[in-house]
Every structure is written in structure tokens, then in C-alpha cells.
N, C-alpha and C positions, 0 to 999 in steps of 0.2 A: 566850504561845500563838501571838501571829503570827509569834515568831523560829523556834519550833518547824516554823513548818508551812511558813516559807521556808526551814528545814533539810532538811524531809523533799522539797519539790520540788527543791531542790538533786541530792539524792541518790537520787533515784527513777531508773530506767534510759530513757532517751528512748525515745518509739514508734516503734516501726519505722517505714520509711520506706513509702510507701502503692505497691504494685507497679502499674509503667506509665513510659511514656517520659517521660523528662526534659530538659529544657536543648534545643538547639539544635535537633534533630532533633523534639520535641516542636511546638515553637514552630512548623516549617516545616508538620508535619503540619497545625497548626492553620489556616493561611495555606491550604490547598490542599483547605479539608475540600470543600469548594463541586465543586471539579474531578476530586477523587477519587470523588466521589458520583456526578457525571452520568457519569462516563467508564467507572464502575460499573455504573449504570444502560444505557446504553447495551449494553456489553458483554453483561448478563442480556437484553435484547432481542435481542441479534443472534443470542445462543447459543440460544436460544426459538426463533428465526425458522426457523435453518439446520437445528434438527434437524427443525421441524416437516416442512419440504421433503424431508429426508431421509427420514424415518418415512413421508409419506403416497405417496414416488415408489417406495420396495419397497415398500409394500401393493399399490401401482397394477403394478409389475412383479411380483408373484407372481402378480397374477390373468390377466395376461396370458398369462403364463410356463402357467401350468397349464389354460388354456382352449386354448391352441395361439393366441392372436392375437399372441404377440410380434413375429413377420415383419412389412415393411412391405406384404407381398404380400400379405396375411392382411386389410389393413385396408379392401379393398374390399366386404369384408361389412360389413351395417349393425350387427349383431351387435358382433365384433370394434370397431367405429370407437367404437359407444359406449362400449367398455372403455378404449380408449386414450385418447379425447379430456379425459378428466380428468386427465389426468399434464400438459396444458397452464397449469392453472394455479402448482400449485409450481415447475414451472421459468419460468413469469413473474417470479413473485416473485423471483427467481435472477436472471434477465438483466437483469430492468428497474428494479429494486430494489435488490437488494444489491450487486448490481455497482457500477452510478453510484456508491451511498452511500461503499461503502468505497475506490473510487476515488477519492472527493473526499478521502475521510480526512482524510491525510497537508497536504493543502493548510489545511481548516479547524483541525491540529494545529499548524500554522505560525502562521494568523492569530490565532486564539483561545487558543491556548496560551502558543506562544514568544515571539512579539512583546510583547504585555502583561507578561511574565512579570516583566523588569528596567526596560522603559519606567516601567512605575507606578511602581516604587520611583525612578526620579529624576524623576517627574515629581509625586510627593511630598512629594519632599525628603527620604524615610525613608533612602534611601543613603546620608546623611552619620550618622547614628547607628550605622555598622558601624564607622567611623574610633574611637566614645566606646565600643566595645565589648571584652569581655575577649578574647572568641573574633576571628581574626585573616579577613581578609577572603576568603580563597583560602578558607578551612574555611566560611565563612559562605556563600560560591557553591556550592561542591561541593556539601551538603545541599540549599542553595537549587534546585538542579539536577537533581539524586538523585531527589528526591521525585518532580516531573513525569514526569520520564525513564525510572524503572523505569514508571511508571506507562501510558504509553505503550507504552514497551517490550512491556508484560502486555497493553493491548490489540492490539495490532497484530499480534503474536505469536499471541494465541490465532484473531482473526480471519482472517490470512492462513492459518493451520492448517486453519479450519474449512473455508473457503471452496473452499479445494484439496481438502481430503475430498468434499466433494459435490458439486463438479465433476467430479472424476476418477470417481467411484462411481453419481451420476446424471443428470449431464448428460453428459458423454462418451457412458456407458457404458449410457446410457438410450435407451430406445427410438424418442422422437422430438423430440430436442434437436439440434442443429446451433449446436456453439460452438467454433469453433478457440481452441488457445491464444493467439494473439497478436493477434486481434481488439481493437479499441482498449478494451473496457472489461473484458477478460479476461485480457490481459495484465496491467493493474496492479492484479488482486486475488488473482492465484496465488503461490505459493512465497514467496522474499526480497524481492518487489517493498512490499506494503504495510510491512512492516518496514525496510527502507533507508529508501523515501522517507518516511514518518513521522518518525525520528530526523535522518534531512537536513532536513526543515523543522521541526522544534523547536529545531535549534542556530541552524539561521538567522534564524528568525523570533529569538530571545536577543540574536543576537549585533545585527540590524535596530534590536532595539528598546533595545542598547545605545549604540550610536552615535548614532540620532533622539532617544532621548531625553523621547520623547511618544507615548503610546498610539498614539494613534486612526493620526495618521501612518504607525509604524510598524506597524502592522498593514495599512494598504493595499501601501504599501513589499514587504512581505513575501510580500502575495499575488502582486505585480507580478512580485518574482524569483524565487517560487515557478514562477509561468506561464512564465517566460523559462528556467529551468533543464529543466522538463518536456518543452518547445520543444526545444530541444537536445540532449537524452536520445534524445526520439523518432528527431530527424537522424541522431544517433550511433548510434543502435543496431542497427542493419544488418550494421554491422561490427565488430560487438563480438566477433561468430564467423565464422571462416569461411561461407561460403555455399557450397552446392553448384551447381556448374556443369556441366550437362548439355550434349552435342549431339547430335544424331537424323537420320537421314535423315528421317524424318517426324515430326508431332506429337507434341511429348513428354506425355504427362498428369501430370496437377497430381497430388501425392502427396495424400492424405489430409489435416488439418489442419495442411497446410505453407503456411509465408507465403511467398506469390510476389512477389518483387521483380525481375521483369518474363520478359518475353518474345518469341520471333518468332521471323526467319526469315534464314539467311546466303546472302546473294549469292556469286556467284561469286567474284568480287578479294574474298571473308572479310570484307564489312562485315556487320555486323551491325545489324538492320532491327527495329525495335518491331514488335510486331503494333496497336498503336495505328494508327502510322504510316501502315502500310500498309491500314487500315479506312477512318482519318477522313480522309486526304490527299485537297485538292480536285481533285488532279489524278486521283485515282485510284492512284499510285504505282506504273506498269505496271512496276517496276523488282523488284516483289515477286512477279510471275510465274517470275521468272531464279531464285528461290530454288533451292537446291542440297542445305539441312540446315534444322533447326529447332534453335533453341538453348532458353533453360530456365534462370532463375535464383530459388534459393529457399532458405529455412530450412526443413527437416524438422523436427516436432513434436517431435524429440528434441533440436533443439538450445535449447528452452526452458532449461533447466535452465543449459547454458553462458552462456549470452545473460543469463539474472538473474545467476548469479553474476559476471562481467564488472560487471555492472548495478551489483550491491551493493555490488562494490570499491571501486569509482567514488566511489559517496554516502556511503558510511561511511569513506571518506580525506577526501573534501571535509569531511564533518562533523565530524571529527576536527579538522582545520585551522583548522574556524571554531571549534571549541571552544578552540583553542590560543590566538586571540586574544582570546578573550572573557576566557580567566583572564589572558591578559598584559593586557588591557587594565582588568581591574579593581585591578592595582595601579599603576597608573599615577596 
């Protein structure tokens, strides 16, 4: 009887194998459930957040819209001002809120993500079990990598998306918001900006906490050259596009949400004279009477678009670069 019923297990057809991720990828998933959950979480709050801004700023613009208070002329009735003065707080929530947050982003995707990412594993010791493993080390990264990095990818993506819809749809275009694009904390939440610099500090913060070797370190490490690379962006970014160069027999006016990077007044011998200069000098700077033209240096709102992409070149070569030694430096 028991040769029997070891003949019939012998020969019964194995069960299928149970449907769901397997081997390597599985493994990784498992490793990341912690950071795909908040970064999950997060992401259902921020998409919560930005529509609710959107939804309540056209309710607030219809009613305006069909009372006749939309004009800023209009808002001197008490009438009209209690219509508009509630579109004050969803664009709070906009500048003072989602701005900063997603402006940090990319920095807390550095510290908290990238850094820790490879530091733990040799700070461990689990890095040496890749060496005792079937799957070969370069394939063991690449998943190990995958996983955070789409993931990111999916946040930063969908956020910089949102964040540009409702800025462009109700704060621009809204009634009584005042945001230029290149404003320090509106510039790094429109178009390709949250997406470059997020992916440029995930490989850095990897590549930090490959070399350190030890969490905590690297992770300060990381925010340091995080701050020092952001630093230098800002410097650079000026001249990442042309600027346009105005000159006027008289004052030139500032374009609409165009970034002025500077101003004033040409002397006769063509020196060119700050309007600073000529305000705060203790002597008075009587040499700014002799002016002859006004000059005018600035980025127009349209050249946002040139300016990030330039931007995004930049981070996503760099990060590339540092990815190239993070896989040469893993088979070393």
C-alpha cells in the first residue's frame, strides 16, 4: 500500500505554479514594501490636495465670473470682495504648502532614499552574499535600482504634472494670485524641474552611500552635495538661455512674469549704470543725471520652458555619469 501510493505521488502532474512575481525581482519588491507604500501614500495625498485647490478655485471663479466681480476694479465693492476673498485660501495651500514640500522633494529623495539605499547593504555585511549568489552582481543592482527609481520616477512625474496644471489653470490664470514662473519656489515645482532633480539625487545619494559605506554619514554627505549642486544650478541658470537685452531712451517696463536680472541707465561714454547704484550710492552718484538711454536685462515667461530643458540636460547627464560608476564600481 505505501509502494502504491509513492507510485501514484510519483506520477500525479505537479501543481501549478501559484501566479505572482518570482526570484529576483520579487525579493527586491519585498526590500522596498516600506518605501513603495509611503511614497504611495504620499502621492494619494498630494493628488487629494491639488485637485481639491483646483475644484474649489473654478467654483470660486464661476461665481465671480457670473456676478460680474471677476475685474480687479470690481473688488471695491463689499459685495464682490466677499466673493473673491475665499479663492485666498486654496491658493495658500499652493504657495505655502505645496510649493516648499515638493521643492524639498528631490533633496529628501536623496537623503532618505538614495543614500541608505547601498550604504545599508555594506554596512550589513549583506553585500557580500551577492558574491555566494547565482544571479551575477550588475543584474542584482540594476533590479536593486529599478525598483526605487521607477518609483520615483511615478512620483515626481505625476506631481510635477499636477502641480503645472494648477498653476498654469489657477494661479496664473486666477483672479488674484501673483506667481511668476521663476520665483524661487515655483520655479522648482513646474515642468522637468521636479523630475531631473529627483533622479539626479537618487543616483547621487547611491552612488554617496556607495563609496561612505555607512548610512547615517552618507545621508548627511548627500544632503551637503545636494545643497552645493542646487547652489550652482541657481548661479548657472541665467545663462542657460539667451536673455533679452533691451535699450530705451526711457524706462523700459518689466514684461509680465519675466525675471529681471538687472537694470538701469547708459551714460554717455555707453557705461552701463545699475539702477541700484544709482539709488543707494552715498555720494548720490550725480553721474546718473548724464544718463542718455535705459537698458533692461531679463528672461520673458516663455523662456521657462528653454531654461528647464537646458536644466534637465544638465541632471540627467550628470546622473547618468554617476550611474556609470556606481555599476563599474560594483564590480570592482
Amino acid at each position: 500500500m505505501s509502494a502504491t501510493l509513492l507510485t501514484d505521488r510519483a506520477t500525479a502532474p505537479a501543481a501549478p505554479a501559484r501566479p505572482g512575481l518570482r526570484g529576483l525581482f520579487w525579493l527586491v519588491l519585498r526590500q522596498n514594501r516600506l518605501l513603495l507604500r509611503t511614497l504611495g501614500a504620499l502621492l494619494a495625498l498630494a493628488m487629494a490636495g491639488l485637485l481639491w485647490i483646483h475644484v474649489t478655485s473654478s467654483d470660486i471663479v464661476d461665481v465671480l465670473e457670473r456676478t460680474g466681480c471677476w475685474s480687479p476694479e470690481s473688488w471695491n465693492s463689499r459685495y464682490c470682495w466677499n466673493l473673491v476673498e475665499p479663492i485666498d485660501r486654496p491658493v495658500s495651500w499652493y504657495t505655502d504648502v505645496f510649493q516648499p514640500a515638493v521643492t524639498l522633494l528631490p533633496l529628501l529623495i536623496g537623503v532618505f532614499v538614495g543614500a541608505p539605499l547601498l550604504a545599508q547593504e555594506y554596512e550589513r555585511g549583506t553585500i557580500r552574499l551577492i558574491r555566494a549568489q547565482s544571479v551575477g552582481p550588475l543584474r542584482w543592482l540594476a533590479v536593486r535600482l529599478a525598483v526605487p527609481g521607477i518609483a520615483v520616477l511615478a512620483l515626481s512625474g505625476v506631481l510635477a504634472t499636477l502641480m503645472t496644471w494648477v498653476w498654469w489653470t489657477d494661479i496664473v490664470h486666477g483672479p488674484a494670485a501673483f506667481d511668476p514662473p521663476f520665483q524661487a519656489f515655483t520655479y522648482p515645482v513646474l515642468g522637468l524641474a521636479p523630475i531631473a532633480w529627483s533622479l539626479f539625487a537618487l543616483v547621487l545619494g547611491v552612488l554617496v552611500g556607495q563609496v561612505v559605506r555607512r548610512t547615517v554619514p552618507a545621508m548627511f554627505l548627500t544632503g551637503a552635495l545636494m545643497g552645493v549642486a542646487h547652489g550652482l544650478v541657481i548661479w548657472a541658470r541665467p545663462s542657460f538661455y539667451p536673455a533679452v537685452d533691451r535699450v530705451a531712451a526711457v524706462g523700459i517696463p518689466q514684461p509680465t512674469n519675466a525675471w529681471s536680472l538687472g537694470r538701469g541707465i547708459i551714460l554717455p561714454d555707453g557705461t552701463r549704470v545699475s539702477t541700484d547704484n544709482c539709488l543707494f550710492s552715498s555720494d548720490g552718484n550725480p553721474g546718473c543725471a548724464d544718463a542718455v538711454a535705459s537698458w533692461a536685462r531679463y528672461h520673458p515667461a516663455d523662456h521657462l520652458v528653454p531654461i528647464q530643458l537646458v536644466e534637465a540636460g544638465i541632471l540627467l547627464s550628470l546622473a547618468l555619469l554617476l550611474l556609470v560608476a556606481v555599476f563599474r564600481r560594483i564590480r570592482a
